[in-house]
C-alpha positions in Angstrom: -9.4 -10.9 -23.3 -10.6 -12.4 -20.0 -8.9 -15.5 -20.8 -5.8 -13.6 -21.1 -6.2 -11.8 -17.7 -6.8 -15.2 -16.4 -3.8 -16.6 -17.8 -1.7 -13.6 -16.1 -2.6 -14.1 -12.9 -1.3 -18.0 -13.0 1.7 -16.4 -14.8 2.8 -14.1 -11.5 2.1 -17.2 -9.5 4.3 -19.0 -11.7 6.8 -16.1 -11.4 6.6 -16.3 -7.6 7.1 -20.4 -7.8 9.4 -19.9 -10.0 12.0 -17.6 -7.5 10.7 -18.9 -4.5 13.6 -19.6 -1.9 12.8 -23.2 -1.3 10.2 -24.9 -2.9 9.5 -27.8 -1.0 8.4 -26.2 2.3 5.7 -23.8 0.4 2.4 -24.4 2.0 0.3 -25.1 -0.9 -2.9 -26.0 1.4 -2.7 -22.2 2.8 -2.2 -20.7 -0.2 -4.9 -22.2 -2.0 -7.2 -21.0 0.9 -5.9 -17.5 0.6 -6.1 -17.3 -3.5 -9.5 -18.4 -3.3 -10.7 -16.1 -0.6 -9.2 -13.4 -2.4 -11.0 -14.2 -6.1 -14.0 -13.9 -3.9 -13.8 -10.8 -2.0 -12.6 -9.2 -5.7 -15.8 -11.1 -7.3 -17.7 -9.6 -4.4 -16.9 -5.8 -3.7 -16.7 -5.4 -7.6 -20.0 -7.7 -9.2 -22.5 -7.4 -6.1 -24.8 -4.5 -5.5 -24.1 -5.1 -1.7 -20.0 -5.0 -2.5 -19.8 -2.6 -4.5 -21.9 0.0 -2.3 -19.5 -1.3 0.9 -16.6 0.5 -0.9 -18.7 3.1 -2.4 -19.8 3.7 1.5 -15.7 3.8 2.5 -15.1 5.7 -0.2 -17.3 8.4 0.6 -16.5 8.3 3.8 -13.0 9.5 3.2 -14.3 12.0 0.6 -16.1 13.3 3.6 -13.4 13.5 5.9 -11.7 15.3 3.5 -14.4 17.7 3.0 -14.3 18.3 6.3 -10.3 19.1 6.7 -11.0 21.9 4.1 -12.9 23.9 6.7 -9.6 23.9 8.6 -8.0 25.2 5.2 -10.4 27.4 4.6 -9.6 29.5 8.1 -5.8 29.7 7.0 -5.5 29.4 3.4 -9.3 30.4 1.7 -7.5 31.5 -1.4 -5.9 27.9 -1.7 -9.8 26.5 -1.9 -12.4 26.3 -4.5 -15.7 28.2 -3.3 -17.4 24.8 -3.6 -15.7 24.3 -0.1 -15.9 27.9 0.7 -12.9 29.1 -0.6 -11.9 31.6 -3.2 -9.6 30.0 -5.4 -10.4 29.1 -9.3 -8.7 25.7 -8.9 -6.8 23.5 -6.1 -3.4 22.5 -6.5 -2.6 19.0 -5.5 -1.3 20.2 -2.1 -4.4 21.5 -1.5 -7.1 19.0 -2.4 -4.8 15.9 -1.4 -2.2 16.5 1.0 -3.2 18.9 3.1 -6.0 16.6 4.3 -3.8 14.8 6.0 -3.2 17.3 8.5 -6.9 16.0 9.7 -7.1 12.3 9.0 -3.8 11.4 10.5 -4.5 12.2 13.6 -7.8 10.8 13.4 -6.1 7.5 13.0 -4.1 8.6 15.9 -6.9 9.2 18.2 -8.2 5.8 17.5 -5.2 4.3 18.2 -4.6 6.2 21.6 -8.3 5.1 23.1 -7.4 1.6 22.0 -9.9 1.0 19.1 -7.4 0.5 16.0 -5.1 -1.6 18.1 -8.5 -4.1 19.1 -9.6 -4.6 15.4 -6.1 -5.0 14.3 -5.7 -7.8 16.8 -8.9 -10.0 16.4 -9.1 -9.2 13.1 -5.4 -10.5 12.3 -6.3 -13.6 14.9 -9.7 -14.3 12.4 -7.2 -14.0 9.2 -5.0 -16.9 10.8 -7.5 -19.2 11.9 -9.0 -19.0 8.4 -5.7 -19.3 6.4 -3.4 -21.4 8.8 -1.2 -18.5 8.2 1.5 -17.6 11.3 -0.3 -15.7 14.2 2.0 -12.6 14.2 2.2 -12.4 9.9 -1.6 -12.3 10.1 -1.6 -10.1 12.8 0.7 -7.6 11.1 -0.8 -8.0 7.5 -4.0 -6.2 9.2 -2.0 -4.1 11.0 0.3 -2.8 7.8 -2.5 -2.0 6.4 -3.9 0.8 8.8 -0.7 2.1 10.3 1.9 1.8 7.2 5.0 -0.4 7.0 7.6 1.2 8.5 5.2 2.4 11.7 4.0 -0.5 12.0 7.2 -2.5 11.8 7.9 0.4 14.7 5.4 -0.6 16.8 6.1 -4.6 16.4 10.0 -3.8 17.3 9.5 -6.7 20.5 8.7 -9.0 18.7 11.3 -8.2 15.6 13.4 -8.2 18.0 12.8 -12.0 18.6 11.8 -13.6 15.7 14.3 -15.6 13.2 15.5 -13.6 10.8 14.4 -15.4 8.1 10.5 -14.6 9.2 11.6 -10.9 9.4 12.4 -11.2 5.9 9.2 -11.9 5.2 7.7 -8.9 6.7 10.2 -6.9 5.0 8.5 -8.3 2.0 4.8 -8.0 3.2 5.8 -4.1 3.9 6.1 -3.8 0.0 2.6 -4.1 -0.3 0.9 -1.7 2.1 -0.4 1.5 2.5 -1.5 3.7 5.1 -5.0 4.2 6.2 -4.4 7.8 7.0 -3.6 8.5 2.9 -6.4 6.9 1.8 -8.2 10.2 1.5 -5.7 11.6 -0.7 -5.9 8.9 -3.0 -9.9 9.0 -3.2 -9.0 13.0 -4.5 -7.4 11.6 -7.5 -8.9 8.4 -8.8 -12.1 5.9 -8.1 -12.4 5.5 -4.4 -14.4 2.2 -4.5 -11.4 0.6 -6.3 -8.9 2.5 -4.1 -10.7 0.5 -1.0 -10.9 -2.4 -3.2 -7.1 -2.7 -3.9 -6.3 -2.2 0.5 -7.5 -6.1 1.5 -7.0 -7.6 -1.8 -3.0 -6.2 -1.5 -2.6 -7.7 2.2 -4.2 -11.2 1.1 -1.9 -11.1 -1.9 1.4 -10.0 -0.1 0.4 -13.2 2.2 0.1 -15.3 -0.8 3.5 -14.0 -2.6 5.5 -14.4 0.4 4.6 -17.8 1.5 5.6 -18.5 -1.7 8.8 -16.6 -2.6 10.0 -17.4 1.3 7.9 -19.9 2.9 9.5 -20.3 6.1 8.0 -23.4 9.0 6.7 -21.9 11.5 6.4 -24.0 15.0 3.8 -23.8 17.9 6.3 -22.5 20.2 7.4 -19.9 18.0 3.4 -18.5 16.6 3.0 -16.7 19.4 2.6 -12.6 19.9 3.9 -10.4 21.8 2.4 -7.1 22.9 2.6 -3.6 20.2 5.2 -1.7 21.0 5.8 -3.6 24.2 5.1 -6.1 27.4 2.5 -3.9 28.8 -1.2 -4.1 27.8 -1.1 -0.4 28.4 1.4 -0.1 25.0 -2.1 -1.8 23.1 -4.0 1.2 23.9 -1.8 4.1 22.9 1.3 5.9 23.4 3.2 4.8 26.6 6.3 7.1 28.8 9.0 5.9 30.1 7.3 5.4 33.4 4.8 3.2 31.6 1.7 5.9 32.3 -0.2 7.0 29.3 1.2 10.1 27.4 -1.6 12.8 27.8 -3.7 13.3 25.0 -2.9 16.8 23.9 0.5 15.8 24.2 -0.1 12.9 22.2 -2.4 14.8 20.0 0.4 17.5 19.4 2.8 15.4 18.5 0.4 13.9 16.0 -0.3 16.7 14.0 3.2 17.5 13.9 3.7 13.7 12.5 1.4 14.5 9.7 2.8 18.3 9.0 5.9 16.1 8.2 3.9 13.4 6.4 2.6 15.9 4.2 6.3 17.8 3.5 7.8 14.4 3.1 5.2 13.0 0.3 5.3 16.7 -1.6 9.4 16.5 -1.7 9.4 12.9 -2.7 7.1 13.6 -5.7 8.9 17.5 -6.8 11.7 15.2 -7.0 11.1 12.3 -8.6 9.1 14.5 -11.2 12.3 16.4 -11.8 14.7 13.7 -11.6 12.6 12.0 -14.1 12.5 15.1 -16.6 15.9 15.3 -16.0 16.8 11.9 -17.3 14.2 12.5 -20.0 16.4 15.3 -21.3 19.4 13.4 -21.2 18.2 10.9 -23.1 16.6 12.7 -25.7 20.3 14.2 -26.1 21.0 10.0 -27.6 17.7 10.0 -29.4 14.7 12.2 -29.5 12.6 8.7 -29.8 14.2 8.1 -25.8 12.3 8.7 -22.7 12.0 7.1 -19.6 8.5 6.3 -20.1 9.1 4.4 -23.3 11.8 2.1 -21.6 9.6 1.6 -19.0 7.1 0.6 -20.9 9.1 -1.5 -23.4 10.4 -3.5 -20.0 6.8 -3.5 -18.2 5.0 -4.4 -21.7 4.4 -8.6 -21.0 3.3 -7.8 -17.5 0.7 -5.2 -18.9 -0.7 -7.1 -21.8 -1.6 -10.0 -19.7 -4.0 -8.0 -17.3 -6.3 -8.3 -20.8 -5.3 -5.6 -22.3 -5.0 -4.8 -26.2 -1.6 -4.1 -27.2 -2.2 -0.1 -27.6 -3.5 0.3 -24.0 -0.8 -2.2 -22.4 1.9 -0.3 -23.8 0.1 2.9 -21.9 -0.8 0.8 -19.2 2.9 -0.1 -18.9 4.6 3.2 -19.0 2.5 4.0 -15.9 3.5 0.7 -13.9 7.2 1.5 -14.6 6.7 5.5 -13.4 5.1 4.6 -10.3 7.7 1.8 -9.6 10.8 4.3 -10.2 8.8 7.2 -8.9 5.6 6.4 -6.4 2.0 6.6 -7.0 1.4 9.7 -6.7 3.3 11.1 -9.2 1.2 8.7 -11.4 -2.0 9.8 -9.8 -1.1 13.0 -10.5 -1.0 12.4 -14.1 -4.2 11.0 -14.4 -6.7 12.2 -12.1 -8.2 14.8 -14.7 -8.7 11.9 -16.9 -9.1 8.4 -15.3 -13.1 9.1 -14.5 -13.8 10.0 -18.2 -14.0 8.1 -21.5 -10.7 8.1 -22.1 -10.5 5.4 -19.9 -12.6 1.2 -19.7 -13.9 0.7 -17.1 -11.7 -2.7 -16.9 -8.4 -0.6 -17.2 -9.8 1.9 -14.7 -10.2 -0.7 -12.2 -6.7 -2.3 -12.6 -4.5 1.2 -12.9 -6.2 1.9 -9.6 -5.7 -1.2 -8.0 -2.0 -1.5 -8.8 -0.8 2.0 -8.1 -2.4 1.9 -4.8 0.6 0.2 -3.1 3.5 1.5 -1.3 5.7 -0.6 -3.5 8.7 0.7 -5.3 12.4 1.2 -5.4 12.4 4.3 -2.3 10.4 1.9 -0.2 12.6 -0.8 0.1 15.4 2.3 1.6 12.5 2.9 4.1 12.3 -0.6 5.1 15.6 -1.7 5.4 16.4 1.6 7.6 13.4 0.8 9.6 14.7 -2.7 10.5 18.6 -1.3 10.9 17.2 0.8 14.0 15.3 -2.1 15.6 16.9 -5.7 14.9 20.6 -6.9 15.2 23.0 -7.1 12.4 22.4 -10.2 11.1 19.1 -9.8 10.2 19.6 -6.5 8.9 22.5 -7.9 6.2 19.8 -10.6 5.1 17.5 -8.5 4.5 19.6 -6.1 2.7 20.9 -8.8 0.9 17.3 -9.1 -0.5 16.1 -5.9 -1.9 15.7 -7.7 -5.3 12.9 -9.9 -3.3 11.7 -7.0 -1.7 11.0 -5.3 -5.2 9.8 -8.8 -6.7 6.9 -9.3 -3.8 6.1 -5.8 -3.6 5.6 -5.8 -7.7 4.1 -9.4 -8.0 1.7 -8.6 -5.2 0.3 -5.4 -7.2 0.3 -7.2 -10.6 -1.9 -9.9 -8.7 -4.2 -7.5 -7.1 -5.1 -5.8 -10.6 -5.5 -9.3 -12.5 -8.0 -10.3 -9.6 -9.9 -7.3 -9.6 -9.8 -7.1 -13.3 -11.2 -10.5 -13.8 -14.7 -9.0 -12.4 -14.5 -5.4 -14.1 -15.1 -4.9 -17.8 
């Protein structure tokens, strides 16, 4: 079966090749740097003692933040917590035990950001991924920084330099946006299935959305245009936090305040997003079984998803499974999908090999909502001809965003059986 997850990770390449926007300028040298870095940070934080505790050690971190945000539910909701957490409730809901977290580890994110810290690794971190993969400065830069702030805030905080790129290059970060997540979530998602893959699945995404889209839009980039400007503005003040009008720091309960509120919304947008889609998706479940009591959503989706799934190694049984949960979280999100599985996905019921790649690809930002968020991100920020190409390619959108999370779970699933 290895051979066959092998042979699906050259077939989304292929894919990718195969749709790419112009062939010819693809830069094959980059690329190959990229791929192979990526094989080995997957071979490394899943087959190493030393790699696997790293993510363990991230893992558990979040676990612990999370631990900690339930003493701030336990002082207004104690019958909404287990007394393992010193509550008094029999069970959590999923509110409870992963979104309500949030209300902590957002503005912990925030706080980081305001005293400069987030905004200093992001930087030289992004400036180290360039120099190693001859990728653009600013995609580089903003691969790294997708993947702690989000796509649409950090497309927000990028808006000068959106605002002079070509628009072809902004179509590429529409792309990359597909792929991300946001640091501040990845608590939630530790609640409900393996953290160490979870963490495993964040730099392996933002290598891979690299990869797809220098393929699927490679776009020559020249010295006089790989430059970057300042986050969220020309001031070096805008790097180390939120800025007024005046250019003078915001204060930091200010700051703070408006934070928590951020998350309070956060937390209200992610719970109506996922009441929803659940109900939307019963709903067309109903309807169809009025055609045929053999029709459901799920079984379409997985007739449609089937190829992709069998060739992460799967046997034809567990693809087909494997497949109706790739289409719900593509139609859906991923939590919706998380929430299906967490009372199962650490047990028997599941390999550790399909473990490992369910993870990996639902923990992605990527489907069909998303690509709303983006383009109305980049309607408030660029002009109106970059927005209509980019609208003009929300099939591209969805193609990176799904190509990227088929690659990440063949990588990873190459090391994990």
């Amino acid at each position: 079966m290895i051979f066959i997850n092998m042979l699906g990770v050259l077939v989304y390449l292929a894919i990718a090749f195969l749709f790419s926007k112009n062939k010819k300028k693809i830069n094959w040298k980059s690329t190959v740097i990229v791929l192979v870095l990526n094989l080995v940070l997957a071979w490394f934080f899943t087959s190493f003692q030393i790699g696997q505790d790293i993510v363990k050690g991230a893992a558990d971190g979040f676990n612990w933040l999370v631990q900690v945000a339930y003493q701030g539910i336990v002082f207004a909701l104690p019958n909404w917590v287990t007394p393992q957490f010193g509550g008094t409730a029999k069970s959590m809901n999923f509110i409870t035990s992963s979104l309500l977290p949030i209300l902590l580890v957002v503005p912990m994110f925030d706080i980081l950001t305001y005293i400069g810290v987030l905004p200093w690794i992001i930087k030289w971190v992004g400036r180290g991924l360039s120099f190693i993969t001859g990728q653009p400065k600013f995609e580089s830069f903003f691969s790294v920084e997708m993947m702690f702030l989000g796509n649409t805030e950090a497309l927000a905080v990028s808006q000068l330099q959106l605002k002079t790129m070509r628009k072809e290059r902004n179509l590429t970060l529409a792309m990359m946006s597909m792929s991300c997540i946001t640091a501040s979530i990845l608590g939630a998602y530790t609640q409900m299935v393996p953290g160490q893959f979870v963490l495993t699945a964040v730099p392996i995404n933002i290598l891979n959305a690299i990869i797809v889209t220098n393929i699927l839009n490679p776009v020559e980039v020249t010295p006089e245009e790989d430059t970057i400007a300042k986050i969220g503005g020309s001031s070096v003040a805008a790097e180390e936090g939120e800025v007024e009008d005046d250019g003078k720091k915001e204060p930091f309960f200010s700051f703070l305040g408006d934070s928590i509120m951020g998350a309070g919304r956060l937390i209200l947008i992610i719970a109506g997003n996922v009441i929803a889609f659940v109900a939307l998706a019963a709903l067309i479940d109903k309807l169809l079984g009025l055609i045929s009591p053999v029709l459901s959503l799920e079984h379409i989706l997985g007739v449609i998803m089937f190829p992709f799934a069998w060739l992460m190694g799967l046997d034809v049984h567990d693809a087909f499974g494997f497949a109706q949960y790739m289409g719900t979280k593509l139609v859906t999100n991923e939590f919706v999908v998380m929430g299906k599985i967490a009372g199962t996905i650490n047990t028997n019921a599941f390999s550790p090999h399909y473990r490992a790649i369910l993870t990996v690809f639902l923990t992605s930002f990527a489907n069909f909502s998303t690509t709303g968020m983006i383009i109305g991100c980049f309607k408030g920020i660029v002009d109106r001809e970059n927005n209509e190409l980019i609208s003009r390619n929300v099939g591209y959108m969805l193609l990176s965003g799904i190509l990227v999370s088929l690659l990440s779970a063949g990588m990873v699933g190459l090391f994990v059986w």
